[in-house]
C-alpha positions in Angstrom: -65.7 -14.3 -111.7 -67.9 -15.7 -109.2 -66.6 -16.3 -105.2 -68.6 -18.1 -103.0 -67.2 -17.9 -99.1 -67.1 -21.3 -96.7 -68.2 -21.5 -93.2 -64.8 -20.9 -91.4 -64.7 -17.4 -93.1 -66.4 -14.7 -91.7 -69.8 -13.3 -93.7 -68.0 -9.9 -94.2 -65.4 -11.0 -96.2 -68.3 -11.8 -98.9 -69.3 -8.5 -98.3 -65.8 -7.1 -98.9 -65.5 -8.6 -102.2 -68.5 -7.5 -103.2 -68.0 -3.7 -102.3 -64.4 -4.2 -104.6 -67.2 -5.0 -107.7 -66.8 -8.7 -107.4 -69.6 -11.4 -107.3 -69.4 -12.9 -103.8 -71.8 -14.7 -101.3 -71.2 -16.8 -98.5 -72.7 -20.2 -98.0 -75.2 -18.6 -95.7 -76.5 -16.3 -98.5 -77.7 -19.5 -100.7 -78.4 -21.2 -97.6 -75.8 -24.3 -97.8 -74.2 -23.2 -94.3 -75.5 -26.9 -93.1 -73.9 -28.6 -96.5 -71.1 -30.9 -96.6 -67.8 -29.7 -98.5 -68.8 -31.8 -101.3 -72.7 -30.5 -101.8 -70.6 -27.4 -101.6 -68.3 -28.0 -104.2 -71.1 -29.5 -106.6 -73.1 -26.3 -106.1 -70.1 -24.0 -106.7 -69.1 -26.3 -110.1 -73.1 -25.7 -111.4 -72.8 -22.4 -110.8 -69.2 -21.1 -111.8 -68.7 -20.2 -108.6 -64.8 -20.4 -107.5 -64.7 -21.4 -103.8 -63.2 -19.3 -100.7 -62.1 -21.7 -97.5 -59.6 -22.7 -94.8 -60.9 -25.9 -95.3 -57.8 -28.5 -96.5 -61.0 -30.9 -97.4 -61.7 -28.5 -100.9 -57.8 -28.4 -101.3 -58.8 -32.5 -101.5 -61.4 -32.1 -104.0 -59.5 -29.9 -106.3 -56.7 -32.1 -106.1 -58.8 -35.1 -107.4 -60.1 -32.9 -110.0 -57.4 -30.6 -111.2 -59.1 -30.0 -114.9 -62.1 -29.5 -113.8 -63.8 -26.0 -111.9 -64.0 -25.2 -109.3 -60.9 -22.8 -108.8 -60.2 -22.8 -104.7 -58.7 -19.5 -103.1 -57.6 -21.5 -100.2 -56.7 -19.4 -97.3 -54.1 -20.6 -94.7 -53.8 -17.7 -92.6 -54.5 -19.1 -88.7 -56.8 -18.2 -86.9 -57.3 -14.0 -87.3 -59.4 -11.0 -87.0 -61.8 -10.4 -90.0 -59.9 -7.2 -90.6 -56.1 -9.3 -90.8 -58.1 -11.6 -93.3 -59.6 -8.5 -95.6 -55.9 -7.1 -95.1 -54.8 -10.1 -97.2 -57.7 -10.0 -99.7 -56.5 -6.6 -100.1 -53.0 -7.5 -100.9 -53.8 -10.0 -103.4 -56.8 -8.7 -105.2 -55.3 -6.6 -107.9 -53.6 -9.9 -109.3 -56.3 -12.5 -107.9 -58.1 -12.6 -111.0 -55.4 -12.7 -113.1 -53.4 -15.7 -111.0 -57.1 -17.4 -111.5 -56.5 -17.9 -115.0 -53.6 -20.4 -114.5 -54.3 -21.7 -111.7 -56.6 -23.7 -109.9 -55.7 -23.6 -105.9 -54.5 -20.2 -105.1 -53.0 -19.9 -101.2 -53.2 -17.0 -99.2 -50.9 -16.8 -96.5 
């Protein structure tokens, strides 16, 4: 599985994920940190890439296309220090992939 991290969250949680053996980047790393949520989204769909945000706007777009990939990890912890935020990546990782395969929006509170 393929994570590609959004604006809002910081470059290191990319970095995180990939250290845990994961495929990540962040939208800086493929150079769509100027891109709208939906140039996003399309590049993340051609690529199998399964998209990491605070941003309700992907929650949206995955709503309109529930059969469809993208998967969105969509995080809804306020605002935080990157190490609170890698705490809850923590947490959740050992399952994350698993919960991936049923569902399409996964929250992290």
């Amino acid at each position: 599985m393929k994570f590609i991290v959004d604006n809002q969250l910081p470059i290191g949680l990319s970095r995180f994920l990939a250290s845990e053996g994961l495929e990540a980047c962040h939208v800086m790393d493929v150079e769509l940190d100027e891109a709208s949520d939906r140039e996003i989204w399309e590049y993340a769909k051609m690529h199998g890439y399964t998209i990491i945000s605070k941003d309700e706007d992907f929650f949206q777009l995955a709503n309109l296309s529930p059969d469809s990939t993208p998967a969105l990890i969509w995080v809804r912890i306020g605002n935080c220090r990157k190490v609170t935020l890698i705490s809850a990546f923590k947490k959740i990782l050992p399952n994350l992939l698993e919960i991936l395969q049923t569902q399409q929006i996964v929250e992290i509170r």
